[in-house]
C-alpha atoms as a printed R data frame, in Angstrom:
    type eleno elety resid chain resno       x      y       z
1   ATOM     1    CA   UNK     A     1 -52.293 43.863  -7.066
2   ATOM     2    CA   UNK     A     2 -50.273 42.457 -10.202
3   ATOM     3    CA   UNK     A     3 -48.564 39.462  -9.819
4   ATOM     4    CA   UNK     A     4 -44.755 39.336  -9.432
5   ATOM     5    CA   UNK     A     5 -42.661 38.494 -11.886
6   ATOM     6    CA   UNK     A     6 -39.233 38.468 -11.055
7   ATOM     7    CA   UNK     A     7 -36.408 39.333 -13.418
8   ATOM     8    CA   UNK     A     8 -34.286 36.342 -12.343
9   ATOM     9    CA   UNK     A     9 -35.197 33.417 -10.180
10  ATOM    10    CA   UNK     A    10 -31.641 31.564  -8.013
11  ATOM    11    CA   UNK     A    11 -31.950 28.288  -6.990
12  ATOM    12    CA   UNK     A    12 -29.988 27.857  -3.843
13  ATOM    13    CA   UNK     A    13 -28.300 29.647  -1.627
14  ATOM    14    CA   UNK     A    14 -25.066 28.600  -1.079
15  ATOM    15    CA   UNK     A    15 -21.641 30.530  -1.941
16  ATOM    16    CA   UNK     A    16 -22.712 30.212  -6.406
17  ATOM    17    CA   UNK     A    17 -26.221 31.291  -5.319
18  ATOM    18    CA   UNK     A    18 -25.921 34.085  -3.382
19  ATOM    19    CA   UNK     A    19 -22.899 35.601  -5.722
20  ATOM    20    CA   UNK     A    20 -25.541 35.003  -8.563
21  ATOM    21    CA   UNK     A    21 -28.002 36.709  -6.848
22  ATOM    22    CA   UNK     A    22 -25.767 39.898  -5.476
23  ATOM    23    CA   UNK     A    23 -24.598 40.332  -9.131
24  ATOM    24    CA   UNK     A    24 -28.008 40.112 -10.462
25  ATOM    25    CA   UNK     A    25 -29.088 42.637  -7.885
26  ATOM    26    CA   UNK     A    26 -26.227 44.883  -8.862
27  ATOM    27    CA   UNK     A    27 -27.377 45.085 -12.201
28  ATOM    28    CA   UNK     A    28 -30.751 46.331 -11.021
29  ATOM    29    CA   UNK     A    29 -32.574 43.107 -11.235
30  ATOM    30    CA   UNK     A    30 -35.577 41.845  -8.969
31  ATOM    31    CA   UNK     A    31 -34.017 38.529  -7.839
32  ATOM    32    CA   UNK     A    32 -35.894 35.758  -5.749
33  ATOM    33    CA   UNK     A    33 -33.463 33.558  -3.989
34  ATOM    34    CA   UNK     A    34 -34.967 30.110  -3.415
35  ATOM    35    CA   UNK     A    35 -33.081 28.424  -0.062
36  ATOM    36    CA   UNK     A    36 -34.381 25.327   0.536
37  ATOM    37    CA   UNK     A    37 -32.142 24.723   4.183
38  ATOM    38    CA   UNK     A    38 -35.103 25.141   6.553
39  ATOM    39    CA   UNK     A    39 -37.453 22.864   4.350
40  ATOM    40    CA   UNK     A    40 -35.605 19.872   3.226
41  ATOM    41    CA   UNK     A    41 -32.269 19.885   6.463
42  ATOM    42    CA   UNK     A    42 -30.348 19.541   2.861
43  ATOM    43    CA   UNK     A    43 -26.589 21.683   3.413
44  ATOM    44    CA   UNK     A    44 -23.885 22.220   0.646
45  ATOM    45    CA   UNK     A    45 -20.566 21.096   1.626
46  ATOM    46    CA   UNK     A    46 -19.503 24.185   2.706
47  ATOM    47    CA   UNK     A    47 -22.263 23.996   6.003
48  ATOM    48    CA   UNK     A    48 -20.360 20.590   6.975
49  ATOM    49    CA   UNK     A    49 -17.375 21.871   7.356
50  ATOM    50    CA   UNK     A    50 -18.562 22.995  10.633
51  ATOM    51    CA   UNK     A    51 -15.666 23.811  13.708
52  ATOM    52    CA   UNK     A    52 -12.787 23.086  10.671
53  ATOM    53    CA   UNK     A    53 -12.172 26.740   9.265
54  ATOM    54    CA   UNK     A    54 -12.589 27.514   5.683
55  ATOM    55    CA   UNK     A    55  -8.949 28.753   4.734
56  ATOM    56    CA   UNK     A    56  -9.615 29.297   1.154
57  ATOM    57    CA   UNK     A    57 -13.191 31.706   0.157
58  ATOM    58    CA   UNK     A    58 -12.394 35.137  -0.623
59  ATOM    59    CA   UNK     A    59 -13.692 37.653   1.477
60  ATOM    60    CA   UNK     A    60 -14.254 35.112   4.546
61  ATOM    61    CA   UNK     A    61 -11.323 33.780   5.666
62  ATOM    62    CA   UNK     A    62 -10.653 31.604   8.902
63  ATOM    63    CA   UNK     A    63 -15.076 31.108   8.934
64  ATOM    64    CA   UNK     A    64 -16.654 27.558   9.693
65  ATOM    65    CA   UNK     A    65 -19.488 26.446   7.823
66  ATOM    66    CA   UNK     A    66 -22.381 27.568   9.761
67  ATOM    67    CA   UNK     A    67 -21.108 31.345  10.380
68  ATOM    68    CA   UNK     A    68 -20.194 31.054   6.734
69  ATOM    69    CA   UNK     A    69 -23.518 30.007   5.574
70  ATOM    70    CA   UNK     A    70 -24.813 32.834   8.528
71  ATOM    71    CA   UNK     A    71 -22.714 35.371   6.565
72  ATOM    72    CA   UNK     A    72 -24.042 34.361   2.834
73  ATOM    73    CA   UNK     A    73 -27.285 34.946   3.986
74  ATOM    74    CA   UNK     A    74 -26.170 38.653   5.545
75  ATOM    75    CA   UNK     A    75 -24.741 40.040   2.451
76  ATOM    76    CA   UNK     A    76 -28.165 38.637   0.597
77  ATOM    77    CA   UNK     A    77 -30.394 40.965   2.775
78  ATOM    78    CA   UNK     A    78 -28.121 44.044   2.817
79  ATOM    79    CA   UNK     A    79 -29.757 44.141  -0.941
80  ATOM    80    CA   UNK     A    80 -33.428 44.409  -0.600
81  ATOM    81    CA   UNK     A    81 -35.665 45.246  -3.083
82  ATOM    82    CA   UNK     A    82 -36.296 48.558  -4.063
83  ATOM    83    CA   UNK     A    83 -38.557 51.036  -6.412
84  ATOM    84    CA   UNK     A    84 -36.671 53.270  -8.657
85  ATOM    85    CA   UNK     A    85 -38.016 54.768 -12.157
86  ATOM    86    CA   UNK     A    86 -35.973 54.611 -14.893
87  ATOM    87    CA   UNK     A    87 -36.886 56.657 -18.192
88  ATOM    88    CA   UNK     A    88 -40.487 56.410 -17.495
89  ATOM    89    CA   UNK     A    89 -40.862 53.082 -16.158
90  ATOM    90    CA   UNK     A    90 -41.409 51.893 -12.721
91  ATOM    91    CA   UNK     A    91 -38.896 49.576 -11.976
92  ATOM    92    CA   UNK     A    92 -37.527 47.263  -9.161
93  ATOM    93    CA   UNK     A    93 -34.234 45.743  -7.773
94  ATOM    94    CA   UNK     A    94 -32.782 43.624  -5.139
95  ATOM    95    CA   UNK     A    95 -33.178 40.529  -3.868
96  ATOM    96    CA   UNK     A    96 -36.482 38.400  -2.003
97  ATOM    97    CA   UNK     A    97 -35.158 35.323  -0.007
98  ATOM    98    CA   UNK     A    98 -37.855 32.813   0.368
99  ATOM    99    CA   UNK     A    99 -37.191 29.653   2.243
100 ATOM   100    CA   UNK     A   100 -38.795 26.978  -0.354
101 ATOM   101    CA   UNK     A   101 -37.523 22.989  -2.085
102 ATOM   102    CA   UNK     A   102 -38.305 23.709  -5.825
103 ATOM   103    CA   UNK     A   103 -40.218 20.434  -7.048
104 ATOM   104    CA   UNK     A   104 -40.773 21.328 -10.530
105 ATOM   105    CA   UNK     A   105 -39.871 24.054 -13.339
106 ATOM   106    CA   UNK     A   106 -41.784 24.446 -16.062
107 ATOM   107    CA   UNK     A   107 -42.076 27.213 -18.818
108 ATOM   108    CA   UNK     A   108 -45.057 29.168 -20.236
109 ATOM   109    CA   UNK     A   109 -44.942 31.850 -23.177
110 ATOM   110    CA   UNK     A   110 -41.160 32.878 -22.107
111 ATOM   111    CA   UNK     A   111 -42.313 32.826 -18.525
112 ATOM   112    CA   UNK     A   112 -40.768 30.077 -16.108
113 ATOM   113    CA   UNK     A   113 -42.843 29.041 -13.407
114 ATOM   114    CA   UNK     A   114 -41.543 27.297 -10.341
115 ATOM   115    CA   UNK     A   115 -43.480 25.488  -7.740
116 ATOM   116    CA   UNK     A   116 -41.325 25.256  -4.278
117 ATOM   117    CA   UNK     A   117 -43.076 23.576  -1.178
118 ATOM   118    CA   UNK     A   118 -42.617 26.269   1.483
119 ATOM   119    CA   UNK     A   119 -43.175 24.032   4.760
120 ATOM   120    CA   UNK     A   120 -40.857 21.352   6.362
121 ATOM   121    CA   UNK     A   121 -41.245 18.654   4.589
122 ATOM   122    CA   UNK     A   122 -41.889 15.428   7.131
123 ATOM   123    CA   UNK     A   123 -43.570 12.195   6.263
124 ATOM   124    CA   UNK     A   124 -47.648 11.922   5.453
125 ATOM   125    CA   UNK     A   125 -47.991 15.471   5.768
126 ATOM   126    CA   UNK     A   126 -48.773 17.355   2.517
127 ATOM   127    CA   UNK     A   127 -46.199 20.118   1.548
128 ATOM   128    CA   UNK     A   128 -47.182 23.599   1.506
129 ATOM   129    CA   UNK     A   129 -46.593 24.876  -2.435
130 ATOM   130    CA   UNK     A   130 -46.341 28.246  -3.452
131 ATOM   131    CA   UNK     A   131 -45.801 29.173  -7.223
132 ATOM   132    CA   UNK     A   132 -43.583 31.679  -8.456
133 ATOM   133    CA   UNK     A   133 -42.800 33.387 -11.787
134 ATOM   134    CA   UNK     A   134 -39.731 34.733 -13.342
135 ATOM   135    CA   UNK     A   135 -37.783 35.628 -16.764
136 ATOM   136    CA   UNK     A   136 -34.737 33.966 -16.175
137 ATOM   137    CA   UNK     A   137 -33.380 31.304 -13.576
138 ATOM   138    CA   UNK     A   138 -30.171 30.652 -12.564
139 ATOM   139    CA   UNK     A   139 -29.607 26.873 -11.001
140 ATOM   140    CA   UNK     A   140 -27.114 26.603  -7.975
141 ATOM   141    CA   UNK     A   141 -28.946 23.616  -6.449
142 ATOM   142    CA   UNK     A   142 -25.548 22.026  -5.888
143 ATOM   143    CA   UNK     A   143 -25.516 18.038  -5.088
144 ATOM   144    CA   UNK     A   144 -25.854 15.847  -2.271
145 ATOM   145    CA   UNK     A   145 -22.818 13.456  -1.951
146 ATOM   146    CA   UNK     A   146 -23.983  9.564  -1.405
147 ATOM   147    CA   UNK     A   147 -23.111  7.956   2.276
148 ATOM   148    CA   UNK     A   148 -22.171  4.851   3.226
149 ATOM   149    CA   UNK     A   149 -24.655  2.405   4.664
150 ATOM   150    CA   UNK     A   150 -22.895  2.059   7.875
151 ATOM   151    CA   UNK     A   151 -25.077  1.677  10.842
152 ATOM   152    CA   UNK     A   152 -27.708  1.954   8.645
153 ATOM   153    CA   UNK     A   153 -30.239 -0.713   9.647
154 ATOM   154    CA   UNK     A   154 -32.950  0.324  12.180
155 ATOM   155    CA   UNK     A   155 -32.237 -2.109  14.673
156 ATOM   156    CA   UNK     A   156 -28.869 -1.506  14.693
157 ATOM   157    CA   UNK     A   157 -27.617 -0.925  18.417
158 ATOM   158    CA   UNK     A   158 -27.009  2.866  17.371
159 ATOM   159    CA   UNK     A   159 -28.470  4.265  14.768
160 ATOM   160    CA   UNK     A   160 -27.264  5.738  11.882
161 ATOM   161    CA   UNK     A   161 -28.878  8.461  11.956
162 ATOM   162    CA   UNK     A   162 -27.514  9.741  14.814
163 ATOM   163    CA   UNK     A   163 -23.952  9.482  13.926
164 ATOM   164    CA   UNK     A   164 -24.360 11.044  10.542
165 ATOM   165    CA   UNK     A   165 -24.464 14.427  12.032
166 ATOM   166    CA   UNK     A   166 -22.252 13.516  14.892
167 ATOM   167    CA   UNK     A   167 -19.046 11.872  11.770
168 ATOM   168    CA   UNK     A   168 -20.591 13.485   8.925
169 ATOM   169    CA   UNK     A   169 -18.003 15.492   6.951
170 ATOM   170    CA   UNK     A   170 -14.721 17.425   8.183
171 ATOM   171    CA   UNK     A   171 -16.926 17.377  11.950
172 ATOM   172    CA   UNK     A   172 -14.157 18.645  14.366
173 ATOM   173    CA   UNK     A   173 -11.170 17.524  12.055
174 ATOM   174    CA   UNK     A   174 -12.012 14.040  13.321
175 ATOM   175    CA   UNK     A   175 -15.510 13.293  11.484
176 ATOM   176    CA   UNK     A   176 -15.638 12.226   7.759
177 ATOM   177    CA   UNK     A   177 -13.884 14.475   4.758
178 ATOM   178    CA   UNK     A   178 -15.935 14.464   1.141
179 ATOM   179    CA   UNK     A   179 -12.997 16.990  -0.580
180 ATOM   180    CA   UNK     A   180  -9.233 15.717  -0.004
181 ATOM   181    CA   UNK     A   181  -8.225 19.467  -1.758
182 ATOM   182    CA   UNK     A   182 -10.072 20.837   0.775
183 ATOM   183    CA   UNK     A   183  -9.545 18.632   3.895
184 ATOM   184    CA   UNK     A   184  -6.179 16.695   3.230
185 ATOM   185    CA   UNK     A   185  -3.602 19.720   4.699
186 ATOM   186    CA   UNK     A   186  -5.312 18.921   8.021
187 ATOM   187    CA   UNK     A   187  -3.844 15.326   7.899
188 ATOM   188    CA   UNK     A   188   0.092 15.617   6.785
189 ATOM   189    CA   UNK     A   189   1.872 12.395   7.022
190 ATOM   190    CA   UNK     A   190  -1.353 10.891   8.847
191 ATOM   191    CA   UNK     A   191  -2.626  7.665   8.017
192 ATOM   192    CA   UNK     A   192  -5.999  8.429   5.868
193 ATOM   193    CA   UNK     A   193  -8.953  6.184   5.653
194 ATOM   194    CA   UNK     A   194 -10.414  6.285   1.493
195 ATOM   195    CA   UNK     A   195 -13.883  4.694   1.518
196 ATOM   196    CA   UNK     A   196 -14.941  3.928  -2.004
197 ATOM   197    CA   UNK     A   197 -14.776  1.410  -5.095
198 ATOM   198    CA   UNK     A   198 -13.901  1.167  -8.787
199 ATOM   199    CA   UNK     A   199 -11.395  3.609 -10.076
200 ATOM   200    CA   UNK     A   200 -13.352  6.607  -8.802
201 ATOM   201    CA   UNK     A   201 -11.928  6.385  -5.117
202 ATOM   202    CA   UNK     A   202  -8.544  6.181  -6.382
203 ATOM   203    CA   UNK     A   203  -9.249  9.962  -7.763
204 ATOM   204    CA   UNK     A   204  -8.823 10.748  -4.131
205 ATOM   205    CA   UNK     A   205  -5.810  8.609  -3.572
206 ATOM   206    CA   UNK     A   206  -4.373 10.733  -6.417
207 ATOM   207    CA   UNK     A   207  -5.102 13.560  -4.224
208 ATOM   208    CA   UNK     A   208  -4.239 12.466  -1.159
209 ATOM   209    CA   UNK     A   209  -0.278 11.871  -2.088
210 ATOM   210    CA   UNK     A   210   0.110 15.301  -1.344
211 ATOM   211    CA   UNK     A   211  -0.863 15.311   1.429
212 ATOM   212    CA   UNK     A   212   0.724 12.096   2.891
213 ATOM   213    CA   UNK     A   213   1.699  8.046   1.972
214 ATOM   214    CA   UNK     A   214  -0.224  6.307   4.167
215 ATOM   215    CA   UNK     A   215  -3.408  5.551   2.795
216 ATOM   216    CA   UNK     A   216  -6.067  2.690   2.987
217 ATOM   217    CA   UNK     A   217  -8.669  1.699   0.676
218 ATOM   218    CA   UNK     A   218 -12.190  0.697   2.267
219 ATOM   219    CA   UNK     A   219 -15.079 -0.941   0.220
220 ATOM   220    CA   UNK     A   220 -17.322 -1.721   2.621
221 ATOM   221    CA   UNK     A   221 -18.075 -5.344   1.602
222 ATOM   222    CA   UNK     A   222 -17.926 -4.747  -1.788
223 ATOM   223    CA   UNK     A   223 -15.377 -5.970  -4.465
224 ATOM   224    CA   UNK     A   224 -12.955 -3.514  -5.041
225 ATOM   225    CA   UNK     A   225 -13.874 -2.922  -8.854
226 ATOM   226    CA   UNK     A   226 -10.349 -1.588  -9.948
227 ATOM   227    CA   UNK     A   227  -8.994 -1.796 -13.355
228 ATOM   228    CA   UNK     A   228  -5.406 -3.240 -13.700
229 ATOM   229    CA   UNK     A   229  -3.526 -0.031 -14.731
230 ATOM   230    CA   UNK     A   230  -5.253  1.388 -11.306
231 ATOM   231    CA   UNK     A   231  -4.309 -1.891  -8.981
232 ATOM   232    CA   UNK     A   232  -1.128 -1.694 -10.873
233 ATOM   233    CA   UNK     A   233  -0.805  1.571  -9.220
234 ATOM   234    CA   UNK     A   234  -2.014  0.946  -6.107
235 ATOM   235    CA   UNK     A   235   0.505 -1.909  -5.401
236 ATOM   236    CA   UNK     A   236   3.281  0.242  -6.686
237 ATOM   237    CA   UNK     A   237   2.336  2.812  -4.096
238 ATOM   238    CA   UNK     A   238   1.648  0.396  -1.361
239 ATOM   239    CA   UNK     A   239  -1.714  1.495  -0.574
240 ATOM   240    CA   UNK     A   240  -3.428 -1.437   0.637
241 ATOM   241    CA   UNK     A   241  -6.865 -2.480   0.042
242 ATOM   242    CA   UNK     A   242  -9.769 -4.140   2.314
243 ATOM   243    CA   UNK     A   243 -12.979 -5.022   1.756
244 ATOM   244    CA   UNK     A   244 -14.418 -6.575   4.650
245 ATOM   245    CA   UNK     A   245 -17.708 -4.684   5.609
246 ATOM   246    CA   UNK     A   246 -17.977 -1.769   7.991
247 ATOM   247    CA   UNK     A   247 -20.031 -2.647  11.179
248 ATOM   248    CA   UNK     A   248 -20.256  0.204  13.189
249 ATOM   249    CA   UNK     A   249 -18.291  3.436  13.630
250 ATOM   250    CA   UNK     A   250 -15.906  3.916  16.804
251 ATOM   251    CA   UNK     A   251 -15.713  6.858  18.052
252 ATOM   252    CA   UNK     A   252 -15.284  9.514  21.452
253 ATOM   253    CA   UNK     A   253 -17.601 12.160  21.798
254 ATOM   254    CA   UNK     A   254 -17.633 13.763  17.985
255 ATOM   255    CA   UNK     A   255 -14.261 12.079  17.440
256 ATOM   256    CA   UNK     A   256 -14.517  9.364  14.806
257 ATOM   257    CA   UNK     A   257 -11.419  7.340  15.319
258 ATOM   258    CA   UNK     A   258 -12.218  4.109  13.843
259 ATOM   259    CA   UNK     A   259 -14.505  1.210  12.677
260 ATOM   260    CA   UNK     A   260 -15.513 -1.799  14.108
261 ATOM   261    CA   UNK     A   261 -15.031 -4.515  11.282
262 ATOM   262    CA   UNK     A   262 -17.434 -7.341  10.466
263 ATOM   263    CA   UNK     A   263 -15.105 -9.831  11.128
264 ATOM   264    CA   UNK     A   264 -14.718 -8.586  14.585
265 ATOM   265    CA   UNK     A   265 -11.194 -6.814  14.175
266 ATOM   266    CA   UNK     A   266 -10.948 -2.877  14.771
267 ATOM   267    CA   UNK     A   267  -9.142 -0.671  12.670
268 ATOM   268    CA   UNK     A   268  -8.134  2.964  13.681
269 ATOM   269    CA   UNK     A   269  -7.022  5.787  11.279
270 ATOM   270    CA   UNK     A   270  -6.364  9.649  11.819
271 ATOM   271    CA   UNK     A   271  -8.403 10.759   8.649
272 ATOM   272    CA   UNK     A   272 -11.449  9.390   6.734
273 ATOM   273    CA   UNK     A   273 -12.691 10.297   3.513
274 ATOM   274    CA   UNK     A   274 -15.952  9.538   1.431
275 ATOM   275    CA   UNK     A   275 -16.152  9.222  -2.032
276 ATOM   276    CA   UNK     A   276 -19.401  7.289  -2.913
277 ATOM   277    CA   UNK     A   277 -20.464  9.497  -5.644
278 ATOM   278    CA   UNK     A   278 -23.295 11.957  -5.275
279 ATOM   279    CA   UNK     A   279 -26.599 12.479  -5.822
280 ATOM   280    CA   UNK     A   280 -27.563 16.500  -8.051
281 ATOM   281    CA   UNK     A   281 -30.247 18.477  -6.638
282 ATOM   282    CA   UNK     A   282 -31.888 18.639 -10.109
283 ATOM   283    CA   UNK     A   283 -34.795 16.660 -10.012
284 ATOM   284    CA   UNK     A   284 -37.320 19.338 -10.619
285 ATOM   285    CA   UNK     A   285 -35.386 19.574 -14.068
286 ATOM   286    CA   UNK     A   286 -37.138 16.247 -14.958
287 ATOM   287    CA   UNK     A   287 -38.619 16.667 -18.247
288 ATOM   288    CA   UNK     A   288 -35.914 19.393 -19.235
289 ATOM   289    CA   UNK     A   289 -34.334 18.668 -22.795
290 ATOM   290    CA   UNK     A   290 -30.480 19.643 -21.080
291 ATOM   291    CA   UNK     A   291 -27.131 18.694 -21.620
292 ATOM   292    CA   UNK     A   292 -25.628 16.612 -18.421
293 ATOM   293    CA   UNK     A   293 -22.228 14.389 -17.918
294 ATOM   294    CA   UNK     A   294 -22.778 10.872 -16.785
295 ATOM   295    CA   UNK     A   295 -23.031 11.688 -12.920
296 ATOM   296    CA   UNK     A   296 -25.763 13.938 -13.588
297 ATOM   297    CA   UNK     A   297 -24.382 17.536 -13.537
298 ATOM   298    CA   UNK     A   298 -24.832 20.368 -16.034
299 ATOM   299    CA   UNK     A   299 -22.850 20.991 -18.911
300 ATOM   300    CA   UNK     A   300 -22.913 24.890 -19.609
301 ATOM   301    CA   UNK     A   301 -21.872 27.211 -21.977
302 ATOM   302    CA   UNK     A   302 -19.008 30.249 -20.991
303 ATOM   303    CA   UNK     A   303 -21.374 32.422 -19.965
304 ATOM   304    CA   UNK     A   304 -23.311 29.575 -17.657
305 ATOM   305    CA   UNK     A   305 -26.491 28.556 -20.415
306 ATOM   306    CA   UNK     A   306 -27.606 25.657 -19.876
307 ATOM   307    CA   UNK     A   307 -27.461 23.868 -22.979
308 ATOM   308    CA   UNK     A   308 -29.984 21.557 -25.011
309 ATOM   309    CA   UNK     A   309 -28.952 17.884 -26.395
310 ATOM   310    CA   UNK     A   310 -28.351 19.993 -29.596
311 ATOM   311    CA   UNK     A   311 -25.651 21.884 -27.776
312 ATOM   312    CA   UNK     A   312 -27.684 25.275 -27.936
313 ATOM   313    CA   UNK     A   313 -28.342 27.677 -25.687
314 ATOM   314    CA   UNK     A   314 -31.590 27.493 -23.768
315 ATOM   315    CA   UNK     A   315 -33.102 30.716 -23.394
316 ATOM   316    CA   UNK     A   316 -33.591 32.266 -19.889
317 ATOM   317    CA   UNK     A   317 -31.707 28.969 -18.092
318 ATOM   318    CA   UNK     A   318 -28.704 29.818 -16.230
319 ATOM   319    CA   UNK     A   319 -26.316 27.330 -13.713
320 ATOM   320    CA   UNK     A   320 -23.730 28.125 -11.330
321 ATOM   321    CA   UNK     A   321 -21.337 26.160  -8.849
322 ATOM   322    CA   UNK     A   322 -21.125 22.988  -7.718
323 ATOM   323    CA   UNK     A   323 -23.558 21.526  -9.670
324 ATOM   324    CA   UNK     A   324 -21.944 22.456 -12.956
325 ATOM   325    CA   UNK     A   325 -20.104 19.365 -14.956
326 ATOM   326    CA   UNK     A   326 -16.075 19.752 -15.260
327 ATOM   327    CA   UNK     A   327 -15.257 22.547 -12.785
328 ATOM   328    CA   UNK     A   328 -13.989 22.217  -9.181
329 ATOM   329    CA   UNK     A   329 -15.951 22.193  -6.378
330 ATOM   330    CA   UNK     A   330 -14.724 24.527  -4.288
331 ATOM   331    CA   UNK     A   331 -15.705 27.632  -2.489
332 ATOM   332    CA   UNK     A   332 -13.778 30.198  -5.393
333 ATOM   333    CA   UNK     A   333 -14.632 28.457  -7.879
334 ATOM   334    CA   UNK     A   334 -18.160 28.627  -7.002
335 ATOM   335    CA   UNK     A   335 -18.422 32.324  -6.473
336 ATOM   336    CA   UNK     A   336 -16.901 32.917  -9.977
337 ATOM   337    CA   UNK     A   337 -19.296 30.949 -11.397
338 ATOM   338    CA   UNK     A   338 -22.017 32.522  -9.794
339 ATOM   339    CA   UNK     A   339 -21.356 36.296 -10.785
340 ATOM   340    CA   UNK     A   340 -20.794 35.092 -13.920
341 ATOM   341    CA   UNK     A   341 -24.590 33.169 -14.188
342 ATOM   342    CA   UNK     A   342 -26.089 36.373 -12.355
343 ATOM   343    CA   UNK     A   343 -24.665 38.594 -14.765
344 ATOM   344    CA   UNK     A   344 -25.595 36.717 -18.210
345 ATOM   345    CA   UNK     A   345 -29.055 36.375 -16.490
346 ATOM   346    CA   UNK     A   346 -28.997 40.158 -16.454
347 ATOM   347    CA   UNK     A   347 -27.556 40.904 -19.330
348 ATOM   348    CA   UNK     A   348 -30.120 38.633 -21.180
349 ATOM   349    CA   UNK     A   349 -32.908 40.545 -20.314
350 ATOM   350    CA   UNK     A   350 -31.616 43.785 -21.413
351 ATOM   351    CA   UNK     A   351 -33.916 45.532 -24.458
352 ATOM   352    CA   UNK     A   352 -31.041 46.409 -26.346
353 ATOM   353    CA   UNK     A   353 -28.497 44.087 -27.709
354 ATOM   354    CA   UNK     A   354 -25.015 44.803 -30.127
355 ATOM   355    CA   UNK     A   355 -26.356 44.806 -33.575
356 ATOM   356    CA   UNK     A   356 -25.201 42.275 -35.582
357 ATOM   357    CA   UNK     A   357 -22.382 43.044 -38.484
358 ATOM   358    CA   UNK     A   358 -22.716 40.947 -41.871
């Protein structure tokens, strides 16, 4: 049996993913979809939304995160792959999901080859890795947003662990927000918890004022790291700022309602937000000569290239959504980007191309 080589390879699954792949489909393409939810428990923002309804994705309107994510997956298989001839050649199009974590990408004769461990990944067991092979590969990997070391330790009386699923992002309304565009209508004129340093958090205070004029700024123990324009700013708007350390969260059932304070003293808010940063799902681009901003996401071309420190095009390497430098992470914005990547994938494999004019 020959081995597959698909015509373009999608790294994750989410909203840029799957539009990548559906377009790429459209266009008569093999596509592998590479999801890696079942192997690494890793979910794009979108997931954590969870009971809060997504109010603002085309097609799939008034959907929380898990039916949305349910529904992504849906449209994916109502394209499988099929056998057609065209001219005289044997063709085929639509699109293989394979669960799989891509660990490294590499490139051989104008051939990308991905390695993916297939199996749940959990500590000293070795991870199952298959290898696949395609022509062109679009990256929708997306990015894992940084937490807060609250309730971290191990022998803390309860353990982190357990209440980063219970808090962790918009929850019920009453968990932790990561997007203040996306979760700040929920909390008009409420009092919002910001937890963050430097003048990065204050990017969601900028947000926030549309939302409402109460606002507190927590750092968790740290110094606050402002500039003086910024704490200029802050004072003006009488946002106030503390920095004792977070000991524990306090909260009813999957209600987070407050933190228990180092110092002993509880504070109570009706919103929290988390801006720590975040971590890209890009590490199997190690060794990649790419083009990135400072926090690590991809700077692309119009038609979603990935570019080379040289600022040209590399052949065959596509990105799409959240993961791409300078464009908003949001749902909309992330299907956009993804037809678009699907459908320069495409069109860079066709044989013919416009002539050029002198």
């Amino acid at each position: 049996m020959a081995e597959t080589i698909y015509d373009v390879a999608v790294i994750g699954a989410g909203p840029a993913g799957t539009q990548a792949a559906v377009s790429a489909s459209h266009q008569m393409r093999h596509v592998l979809v590479l999801h890696s939810g079942k192997v690494s428990f890793s979910r794009g923002r979108a997931y954590w939304s969870k009971s809060v309804e997504i109010e603002d994705a085309p097609v799939f309107p008034g959907i929380i995160g898990p039916h949305f994510a349910k529904e992504l997956m849906k449209w994916m298989e109502s394209r499988p792959v099929v056998e057609f001839m065209l001219g005289d050649e044997q063709r085929k199009a639509g699109i293989d999901i394979k669960d799989g974590l891509v660990t490294q990408l590499t490139q051989n004769d104008g051939i990308f080859e991905l390695e993916a461990s297939t199996s749940v990944i959990k500590k000293n067991t070795p991870p199952q890795i298959e290898n696949f092979k395609t022509r062109t590969v679009v990256v929708a990997a997306g990015f894992d947003d940084k937490w807060p070391d609250i309730e971290f330790q191990a022998d803390a009386e309860r353990l982190y662990k357990q209440y980063a699923t219970v808090f962790r992002y918009a929850g019920n309304k009453k968990g932790w927000h990561v997007c203040i565009r996306c979760d700040g209508h929920l909390h008009v004129n409420e009092h919002l918890a910001l937890l963050g340093i430097g003048d990065y958090i204050y990017e969601a205070a900028i947000g926030a004022q549309d939302f409402t004029d109460k606002i507190t700024i927590l750092t968790n123990g740290r110094p606050h790291g402002m500039s003086p324009p910024i704490l200029n700013q802050i004072k003006e708007r009488k946002i106030n700022i503390i920095e004792t350390k977070i000991k524990r969260h306090i909260g009813e059932k999957t209600n987070l309602l407050g933190f228990e304070m180092e110092d002993g003293t509880e504070l109570f808010f009706h919103g929290f937000l988390v801006d720590e940063g975040l971590i890209p799902n890009t590490k199997f681009l190690d060794g990649w000569d790419y083009q990135k901003d400072e926090e690590g996401l991809i700077i692309a071309n119009e038609d979603m290239q990935m570019l080379d420190t040289n600022g040209e095009p590399i052949p065959g390497l596509f990105a799409a959504g959240d993961i791409i430098s300078g464009e908003r992470n949001l749902i909309a914005t992330a299907f956009a980007l993804g037809q678009e990547a699907g459908l320069s994938a495409s069109d860079s494999l066709r044989k013919w191309h416009y002539p050029s004019v002198d």
